[in-house]
C-alpha positions in Angstrom: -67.9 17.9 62.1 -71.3 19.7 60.1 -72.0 15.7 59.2 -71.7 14.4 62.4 -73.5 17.2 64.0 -76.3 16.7 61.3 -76.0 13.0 62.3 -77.0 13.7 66.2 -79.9 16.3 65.1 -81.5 13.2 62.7 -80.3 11.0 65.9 -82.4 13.5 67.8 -85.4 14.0 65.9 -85.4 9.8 65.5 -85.7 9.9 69.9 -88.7 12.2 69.8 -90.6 9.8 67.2 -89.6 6.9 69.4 -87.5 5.0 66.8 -85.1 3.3 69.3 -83.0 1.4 67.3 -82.9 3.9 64.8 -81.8 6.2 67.3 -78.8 3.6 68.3 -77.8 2.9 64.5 -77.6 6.5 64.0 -75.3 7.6 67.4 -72.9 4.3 67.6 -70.8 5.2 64.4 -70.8 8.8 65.9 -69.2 7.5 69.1 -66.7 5.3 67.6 -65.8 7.9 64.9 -65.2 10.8 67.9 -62.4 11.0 69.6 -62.3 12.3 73.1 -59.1 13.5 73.4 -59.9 16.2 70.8 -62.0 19.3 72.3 -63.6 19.8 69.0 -64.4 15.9 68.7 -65.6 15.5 72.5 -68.8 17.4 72.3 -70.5 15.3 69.9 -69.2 12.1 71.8 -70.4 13.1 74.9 -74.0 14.4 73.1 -74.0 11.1 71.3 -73.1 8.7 74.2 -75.7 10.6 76.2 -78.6 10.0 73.7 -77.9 6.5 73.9 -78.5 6.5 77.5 -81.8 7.5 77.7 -83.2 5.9 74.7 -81.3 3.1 76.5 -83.6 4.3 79.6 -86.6 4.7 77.8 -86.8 0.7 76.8 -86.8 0.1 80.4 -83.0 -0.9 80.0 -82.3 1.1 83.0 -78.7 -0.8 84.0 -77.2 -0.3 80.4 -78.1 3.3 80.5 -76.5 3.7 84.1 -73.9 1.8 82.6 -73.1 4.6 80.0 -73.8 7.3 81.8 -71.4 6.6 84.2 -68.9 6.3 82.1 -69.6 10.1 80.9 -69.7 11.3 83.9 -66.1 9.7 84.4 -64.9 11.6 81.4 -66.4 14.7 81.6 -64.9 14.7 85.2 -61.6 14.0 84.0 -61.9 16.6 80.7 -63.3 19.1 83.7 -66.5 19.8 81.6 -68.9 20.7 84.1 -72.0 21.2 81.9 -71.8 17.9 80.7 -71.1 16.6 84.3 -73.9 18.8 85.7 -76.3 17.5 82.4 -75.4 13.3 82.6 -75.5 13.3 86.6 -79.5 15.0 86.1 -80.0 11.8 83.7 -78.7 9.9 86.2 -81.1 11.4 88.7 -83.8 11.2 85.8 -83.0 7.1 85.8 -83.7 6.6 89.5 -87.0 8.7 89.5 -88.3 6.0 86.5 -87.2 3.6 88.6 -89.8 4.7 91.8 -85.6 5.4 93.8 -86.9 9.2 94.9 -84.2 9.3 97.7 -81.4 8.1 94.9 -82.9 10.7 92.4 -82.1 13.5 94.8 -78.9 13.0 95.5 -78.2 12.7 92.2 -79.9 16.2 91.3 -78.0 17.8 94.4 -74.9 16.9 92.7 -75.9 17.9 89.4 -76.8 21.2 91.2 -73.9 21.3 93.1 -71.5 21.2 89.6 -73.6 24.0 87.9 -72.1 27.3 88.0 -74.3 30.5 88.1 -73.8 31.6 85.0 -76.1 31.7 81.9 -74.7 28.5 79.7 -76.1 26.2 83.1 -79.8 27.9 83.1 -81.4 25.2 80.9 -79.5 22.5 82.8 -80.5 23.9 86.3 -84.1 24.3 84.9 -84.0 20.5 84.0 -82.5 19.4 87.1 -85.5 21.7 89.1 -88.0 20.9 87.2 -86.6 16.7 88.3 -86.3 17.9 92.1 -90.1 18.9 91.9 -91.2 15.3 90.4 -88.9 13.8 93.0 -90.4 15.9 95.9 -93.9 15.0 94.3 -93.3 11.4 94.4 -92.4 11.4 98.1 -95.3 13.1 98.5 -93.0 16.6 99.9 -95.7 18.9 98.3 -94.3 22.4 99.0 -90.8 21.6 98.2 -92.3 20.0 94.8 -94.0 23.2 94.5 -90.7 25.3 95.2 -88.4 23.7 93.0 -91.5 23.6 90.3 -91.4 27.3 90.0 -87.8 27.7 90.0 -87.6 25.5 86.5 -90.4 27.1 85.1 -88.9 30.6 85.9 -85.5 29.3 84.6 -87.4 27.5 81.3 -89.3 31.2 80.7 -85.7 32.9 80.5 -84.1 30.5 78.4 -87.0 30.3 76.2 -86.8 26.6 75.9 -90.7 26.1 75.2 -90.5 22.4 74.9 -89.2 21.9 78.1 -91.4 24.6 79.8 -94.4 22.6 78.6 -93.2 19.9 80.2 -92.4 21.6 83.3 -96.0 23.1 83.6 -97.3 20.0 82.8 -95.6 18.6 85.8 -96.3 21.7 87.8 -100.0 20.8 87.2 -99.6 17.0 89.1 -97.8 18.8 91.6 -100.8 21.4 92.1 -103.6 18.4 91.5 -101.8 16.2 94.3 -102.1 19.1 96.8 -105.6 19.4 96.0 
């Protein structure tokens, strides 16, 4: 389990450098070795499967990534693991906004929303989802809901002291405050 966990971080760290396939040749053996039936087992699947996906996304290959991030969100509905639910339908929602489908992309987020509980372990994911309501708002040109759902992810980033994500956020934030003049 340590290897396969150090397997995803390298998997990781090969997504932020861009190395695609490197990414893929790294995460493939992790999803064929895990087996989902065992709790211990189906974290680093579903972690794995999901990095595909938007590596997957990020070539432009938007139908393969749908393609495996709908079968997550199968599984984790059927293993009732609502943070990965909650996480993969966002990504979904995070497809259809690179694809210029803003009304798609919310729906999406409102159902990632809608899976979240209130407690702590979904702040980061509620923070993401936000922070993809304000860029879907933004894109339809629905400035003060942009701005409303802006703040929320940046408050919720700030708490979980995620400050890669927060950058991002403000960084967004700031086309959302530059498109409303």
């Amino acid at each position: 389990r340590l290897e396969q966990l150090a397997e995803l971080a390298v998997a990781y760290d090969y997504a932020r450098w861009g190395w695609v396939d490197s990414v893929i040749v790294t995460v493939d053996p992790l999803i064929a070795a895990s087996d989902i039936t065992n709790p211990e087992e189906r974290s680093i699947y579903f972690k794995a499967s999901r990095t595909k996906a938007m590596v997957t996304a990020g070539r432009s290959r938007f139908q393969d990534a749908l393609t495996i991030l709908y079968k997550i969100v199968s599984e984790a509905e059927a293993y009732k693991d609502s943070l990965t639910l909650a996480e993969n339908l966002n990504s979904i929602g995070s497809v259809a906004l690179a694809r210029n489908n803003t009304t798609e992309a919310i729906v999406w987020l409102y159902r990632a929303l809608s899976v979240s509980g209130k407690e702590h372990k979904y702040d980061e994911i509620r923070a993401a989802v936000y922070t993809n309501m304000a860029e879907a708002y933004r894109q339809s040109e629905k400035i003060d809901s942009a701005i409303i759902y802006s703040s929320k992810g940046i408050a919720l980033f700030k708490q979980t002291d995620n400050i890669t994500n927060l950058a991002l956020a403000l960084q967004k934030q700031s086309s959302i405050f530059t498109a409303s003049g």
